[in-house]
N, C-alpha and C positions, 0 to 999 in steps of 0.2 A: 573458411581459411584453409587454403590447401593449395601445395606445389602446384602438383599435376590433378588437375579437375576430370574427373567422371563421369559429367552430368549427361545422362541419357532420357531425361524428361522436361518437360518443360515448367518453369519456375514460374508460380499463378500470385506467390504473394512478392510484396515488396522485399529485394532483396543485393544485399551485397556482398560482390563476389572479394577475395582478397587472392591474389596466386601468388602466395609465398608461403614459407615456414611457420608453422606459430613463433619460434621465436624471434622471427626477422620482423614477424607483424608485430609484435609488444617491443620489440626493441625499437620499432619509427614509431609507432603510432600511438595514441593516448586513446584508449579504449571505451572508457567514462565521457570525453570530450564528443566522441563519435557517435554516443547513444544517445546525449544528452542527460544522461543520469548514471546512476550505479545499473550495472547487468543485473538484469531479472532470472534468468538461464542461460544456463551454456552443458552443450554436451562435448565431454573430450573422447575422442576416437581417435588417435591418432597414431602410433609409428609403433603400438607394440610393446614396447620398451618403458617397464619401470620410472625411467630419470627423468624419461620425454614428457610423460606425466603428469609426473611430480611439479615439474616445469612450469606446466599450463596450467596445474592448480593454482598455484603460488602467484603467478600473472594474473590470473581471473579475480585472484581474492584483491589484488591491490585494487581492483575498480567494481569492488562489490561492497551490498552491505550485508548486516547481518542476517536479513530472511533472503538473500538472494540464493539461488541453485546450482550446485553442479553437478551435472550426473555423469558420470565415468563409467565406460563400454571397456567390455573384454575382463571382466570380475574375476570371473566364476567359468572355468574352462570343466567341462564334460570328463578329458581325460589330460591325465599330468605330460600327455605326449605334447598336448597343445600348445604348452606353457615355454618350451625355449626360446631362446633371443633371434632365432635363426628360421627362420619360417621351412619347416619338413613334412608340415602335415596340408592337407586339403582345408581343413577347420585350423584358423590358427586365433591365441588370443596374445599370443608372448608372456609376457611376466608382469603385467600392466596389476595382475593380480597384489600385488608386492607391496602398493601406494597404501593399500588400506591397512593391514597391518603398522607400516611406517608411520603412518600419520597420526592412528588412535596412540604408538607408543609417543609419536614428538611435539601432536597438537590437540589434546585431551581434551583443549576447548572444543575442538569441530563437532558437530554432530553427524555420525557416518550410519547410514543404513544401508545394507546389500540384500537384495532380493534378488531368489532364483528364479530367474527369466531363462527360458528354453533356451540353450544352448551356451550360452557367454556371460548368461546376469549383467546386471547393473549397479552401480554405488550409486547413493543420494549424500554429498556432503553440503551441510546448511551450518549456521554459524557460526558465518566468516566476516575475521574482524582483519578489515585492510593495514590495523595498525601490527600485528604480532609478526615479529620477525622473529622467531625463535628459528626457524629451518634455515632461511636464508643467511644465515650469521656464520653456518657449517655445510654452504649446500655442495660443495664438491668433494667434502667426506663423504655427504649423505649421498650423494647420484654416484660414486664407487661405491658404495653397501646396497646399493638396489641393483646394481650391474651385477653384485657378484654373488654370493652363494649365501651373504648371510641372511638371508629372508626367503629362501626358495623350501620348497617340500619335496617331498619325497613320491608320496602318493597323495592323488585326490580326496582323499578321507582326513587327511591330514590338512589338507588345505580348507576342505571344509570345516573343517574344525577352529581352523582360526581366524575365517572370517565370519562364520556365524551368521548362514543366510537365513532370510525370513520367508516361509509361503508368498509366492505370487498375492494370492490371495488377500495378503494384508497390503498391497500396495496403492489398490484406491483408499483405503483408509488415512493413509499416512498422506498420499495427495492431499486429502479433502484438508486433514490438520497443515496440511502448510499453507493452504490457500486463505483460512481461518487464521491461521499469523500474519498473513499480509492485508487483514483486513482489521488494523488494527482501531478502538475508539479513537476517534484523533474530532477533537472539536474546530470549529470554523473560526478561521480569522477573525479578530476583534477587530473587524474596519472601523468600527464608529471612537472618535479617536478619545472621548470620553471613557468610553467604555474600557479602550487600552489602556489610558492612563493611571485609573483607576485601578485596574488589575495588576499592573508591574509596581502598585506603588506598594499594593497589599503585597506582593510578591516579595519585594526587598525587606518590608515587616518581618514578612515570614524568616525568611532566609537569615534576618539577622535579631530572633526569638525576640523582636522590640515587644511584640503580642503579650507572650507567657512571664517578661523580666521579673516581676512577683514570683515566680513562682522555680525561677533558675535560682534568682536568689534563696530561694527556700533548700534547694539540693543543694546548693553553697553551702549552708547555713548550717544543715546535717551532716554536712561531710567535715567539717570542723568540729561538730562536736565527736564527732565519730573516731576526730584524730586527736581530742580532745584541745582543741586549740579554743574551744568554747566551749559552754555549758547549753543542755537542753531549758528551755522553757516557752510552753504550748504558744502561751498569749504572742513572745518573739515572731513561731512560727503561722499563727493565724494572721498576724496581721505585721508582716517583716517590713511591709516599705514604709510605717511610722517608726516600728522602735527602730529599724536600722537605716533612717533616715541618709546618713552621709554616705555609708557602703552604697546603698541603692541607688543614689546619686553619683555617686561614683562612677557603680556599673553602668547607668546612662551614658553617662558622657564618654566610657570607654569604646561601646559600644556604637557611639556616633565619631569617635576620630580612628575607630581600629587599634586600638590599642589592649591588651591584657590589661583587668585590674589590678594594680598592685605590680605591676613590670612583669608579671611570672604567669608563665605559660602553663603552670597546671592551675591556675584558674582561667582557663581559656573556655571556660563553658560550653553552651550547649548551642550555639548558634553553627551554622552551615559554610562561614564565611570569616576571615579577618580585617576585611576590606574597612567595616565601618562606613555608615550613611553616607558620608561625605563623598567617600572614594565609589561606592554603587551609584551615588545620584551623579559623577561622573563619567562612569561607564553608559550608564543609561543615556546622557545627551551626547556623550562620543558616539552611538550605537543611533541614535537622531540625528545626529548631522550626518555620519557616514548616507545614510537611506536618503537626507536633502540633498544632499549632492551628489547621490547616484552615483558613488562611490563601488565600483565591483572587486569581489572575491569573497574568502570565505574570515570565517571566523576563529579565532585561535590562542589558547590559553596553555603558557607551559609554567608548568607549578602550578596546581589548582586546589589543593590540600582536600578540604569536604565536598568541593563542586560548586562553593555558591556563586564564583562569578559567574561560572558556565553555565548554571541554572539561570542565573537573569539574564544570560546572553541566546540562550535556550528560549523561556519566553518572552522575551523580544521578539524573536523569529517568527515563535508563533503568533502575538497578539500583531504582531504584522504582516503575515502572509507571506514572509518572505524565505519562499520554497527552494530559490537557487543559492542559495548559499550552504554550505557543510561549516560544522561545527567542529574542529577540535581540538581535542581533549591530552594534554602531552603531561605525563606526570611519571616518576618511578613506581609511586604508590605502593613506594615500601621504602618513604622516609629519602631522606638529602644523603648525599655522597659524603665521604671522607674528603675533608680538603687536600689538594694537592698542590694548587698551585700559590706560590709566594706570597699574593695579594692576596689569598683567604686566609693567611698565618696559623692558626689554631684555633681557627671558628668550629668549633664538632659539632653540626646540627645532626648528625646520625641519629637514627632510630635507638642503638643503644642508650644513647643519654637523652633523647625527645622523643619519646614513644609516640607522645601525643602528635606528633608531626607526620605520621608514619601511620594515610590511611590508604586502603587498600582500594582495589578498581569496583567491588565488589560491595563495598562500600558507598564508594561516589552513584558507583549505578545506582544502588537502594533513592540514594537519595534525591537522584534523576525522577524515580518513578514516584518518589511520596511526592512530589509537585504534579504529576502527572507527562512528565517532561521529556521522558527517555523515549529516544525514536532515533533506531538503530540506523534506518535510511537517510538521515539526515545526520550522524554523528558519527565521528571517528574517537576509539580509545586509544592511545600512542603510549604503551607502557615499554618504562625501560631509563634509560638517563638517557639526558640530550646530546650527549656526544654519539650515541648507538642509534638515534629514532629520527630526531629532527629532518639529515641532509634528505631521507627516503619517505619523507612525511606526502601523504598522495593530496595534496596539494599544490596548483599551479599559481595562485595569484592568491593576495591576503590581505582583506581591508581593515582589520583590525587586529594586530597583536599585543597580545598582554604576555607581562613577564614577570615572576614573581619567583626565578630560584635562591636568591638569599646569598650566593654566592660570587664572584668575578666569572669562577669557570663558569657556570651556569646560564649567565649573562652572557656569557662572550660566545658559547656555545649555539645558543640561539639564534642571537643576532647574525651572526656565519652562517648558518644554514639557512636561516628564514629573510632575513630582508633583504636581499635581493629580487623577493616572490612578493614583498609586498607593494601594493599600487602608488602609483602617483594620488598625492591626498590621502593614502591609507593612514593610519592612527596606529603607535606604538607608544606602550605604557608600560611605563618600570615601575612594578610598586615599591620596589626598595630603593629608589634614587636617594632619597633626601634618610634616610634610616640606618641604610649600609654601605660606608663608602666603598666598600670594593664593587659593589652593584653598579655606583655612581663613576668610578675609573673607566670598570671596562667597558662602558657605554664612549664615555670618551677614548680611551684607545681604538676603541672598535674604526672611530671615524679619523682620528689621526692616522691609523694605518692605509683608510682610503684616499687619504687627502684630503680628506671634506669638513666642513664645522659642523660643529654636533646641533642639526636646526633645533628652534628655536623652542624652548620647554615651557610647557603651564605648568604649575606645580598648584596641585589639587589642597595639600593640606601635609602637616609633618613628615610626610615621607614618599606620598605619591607624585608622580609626574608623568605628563605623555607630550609626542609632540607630533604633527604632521609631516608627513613622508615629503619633501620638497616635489614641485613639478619635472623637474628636471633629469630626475634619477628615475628610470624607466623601470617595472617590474620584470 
């Protein structure tokens, strides 16, 4: 990708040319659509300039995953003459310098290595997540503060100092460790369809502790006496699903409609998921039909609380081989908004008064990997509220949405930015239709503001519902 081309050799591997700007080429073109996947590498060399940079970072990450590459030229300039915006030297690198500092203060997630390479070094930044828009929210404060003088040095000693190069010498080491992350255990499609079935059935077990309930019950059981709402006694805790017969019954059956035992969310236990049986053995044949009908796009959960839809939406994918689809993942994960708007009245699901609602991304990952599940090249994390992440979410097309914010705005948010990207025959499910009516409103506003009836709803069990995207309304 470049203006004005150079080429003075001849080009032996397969290759395409682009003669435009980087930004004119990310402004037309879908960069992921054109590789057929997330970028593996990319080197930026371009204009010089700090903002230019920063630019081609920020584009490269929307269509990468997390082991993907970027390596950035003109680091590490020889001498502090090299570094102006204005080219006066024979050797020049500009102020390209400037990105790295920036980004370790604005994206602490990224991993940035700089190695001094003869003359101009190089940066290596890996661990990029296409969902984090923290830079882009302020990016034309931030491209005046890399134009101007508040990141520049004075002398070379100074600059070395701040970005902390490492010997040449450690740079095939650190190769060989990235090449070693991209080869990550990843097991074989479950084709044999026994075998899948089998495995997602144990899977939804898992996810919703049906396995250990003996023994959730038992941490129940001590934590009552603990608050003293009960008394200890061994024999109770040896053998809890005779003496506490109707609780443990209870828990069952809460744990198969999704519902807290007892109405109250700090018995919300130890399971991954509030869906309950009912609503996961839903998901799971929404998730079959979609694949009979060769249904395309990707997959997508906003609200996800501990991750267990996303986990059996996860392996699904994999006990099906189903490698062109991305997964994601849209949460605050730091708890529900403050209500704002008139149909949410004084719903306060915040983190101050529901802790328990309010889990972090850090979190959901852990519990991606104790399934074996997390796989960055196939997964997007979208953190942030749905009003700030959604409209920019790097997805084109969506065969299955799930909705689970609990609120009107949350709901109506979504629906705005996402369905229009979802497919003819795609699948949208509101878990709170039948449980919170301002969920259940702004479903229906959404489609009276288009004109359209709100097609036609199955409704799974006391509060779940999905309905099929009509033919007619194109993604």
């Amino acid at each position: 990708i470049d203006p004005e081309f150079e080429i003075r050799v001849g080009l032996s591997s397969p290759t395409r040319l682009f003669c435009q700007t980087s930004d004119e080429f990310f402004a037309t073109r879908n960069l992921r659509e054109l590789l057929g996947g997330p970028v593996d590498l990319a080197f930026v060399d371009g204009m010089h300039n700090a903002e230019f940079a920063l630019r081609d970072i920020l584009n490269l990450e929307a269509h990468a995953s997390r082991h993907s590459v970027i390596v950035v030229d003109d680091i590490l300039p020889e001498q502090i003459e090299w570094t102006t915006r204005e080219r006066r030297t024979r050797a020049w690198t500009g102020d390209v310098y400037k990105v790295i500092p920036f980004l370790r203060r604005h994206r602490p997630d990224l991993e940035i290595r700089v190695f001094d390479i003869d003359m101009k070094g190089l940066a290596i930044i890996t661990g990029l997540n296409p969902g984090n828009r923290d830079v882009q929210k302020n990016l034309a404060r931030h491209e005046a503060d890399l134009a101007g003088g508040t990141l520049a040095f004075a002398s070379i000693d100074a600059l070395r100092g701040a970005l902390v190069p490492e010997p040449v010498k450690a740079l095939p080491e650190y190769v060989e460790t990235l090449r070693e992350r991209r080869r990550p255990a990843r097991p074989a499609p479950l084709h044999d369809k026994a075998a899948g079935a089998l495995y997602l059935d144990l899977l939804k077990r898992s996810l919703l502790n049906e396995i250990y309930l003996d023994d959730e019950m038992r941490l129940l059981y001590l934590r009552d006496c603990l608050s003293g709402d009960d008394s200890f006694d061994y024999a109770v805790l040896h053998d809890i699903r005779r003496d506490r017969a109707e609780a443990f019954s209870d828990l069952q059956a809460s744990r198969r409609i999704g519902r807290f035992p007892e109405r109250r969310i700090a018995r919300s236990g130890f399971s991954h998921t509030m869906m309950g049986r009912l609503r996961l053995d839903s998901l799971h044949a929404c998730l079959d039909d979609l694949a009979a009908r060769d249904v395309p796009g990707d997959l997508m959960e906003c609200g996800v609380w501990r991750g267990g839809g996303c986990i059996l939406m996860a392996g699904w994918m994999r006990a099906h081989g189903q490698r062109d689809r991305t997964l994601l993942i849209a949460d605050s994960f730091d708890g529900l908004p403050a209500p704002t708007h008139e149909q949410d009245g004084k719903l306060d699901l915040t983190k101050d008064r529901f802790p328990q609602l309010a889990v972090s991304e850090e979190t959901v990952r852990e519990n991606f990997s104790a399934y074996g599940l997390l796989d960055d090249r196939s997964q997007v994390f979208l953190k942030g509220w749905f009003r700030d992440t959604l409209t920019d979410a790097p997805t084109r097309q969506i065969a299955l949405l799930r909705l689970d914010g609990d609120l009107y705005e949350s709901t109506m948010d979504a629906l705005t930015a996402l369905y229009d990207r979802v497919a003819p025959g795609g699948i949208v499910i509101i878990d709170d239709y039948g449980a919170l009516a301002m969920c259940r409103q702004a479903v229906e506003d959404f489609f009276a503001t288009r004109g359209e009836p709100v097609p036609e709803l199955a409704h799974v069990d006391w509060t779940g519902a999905f309905f099929v995207k009509p033919a007619g309304q194109e993604a």
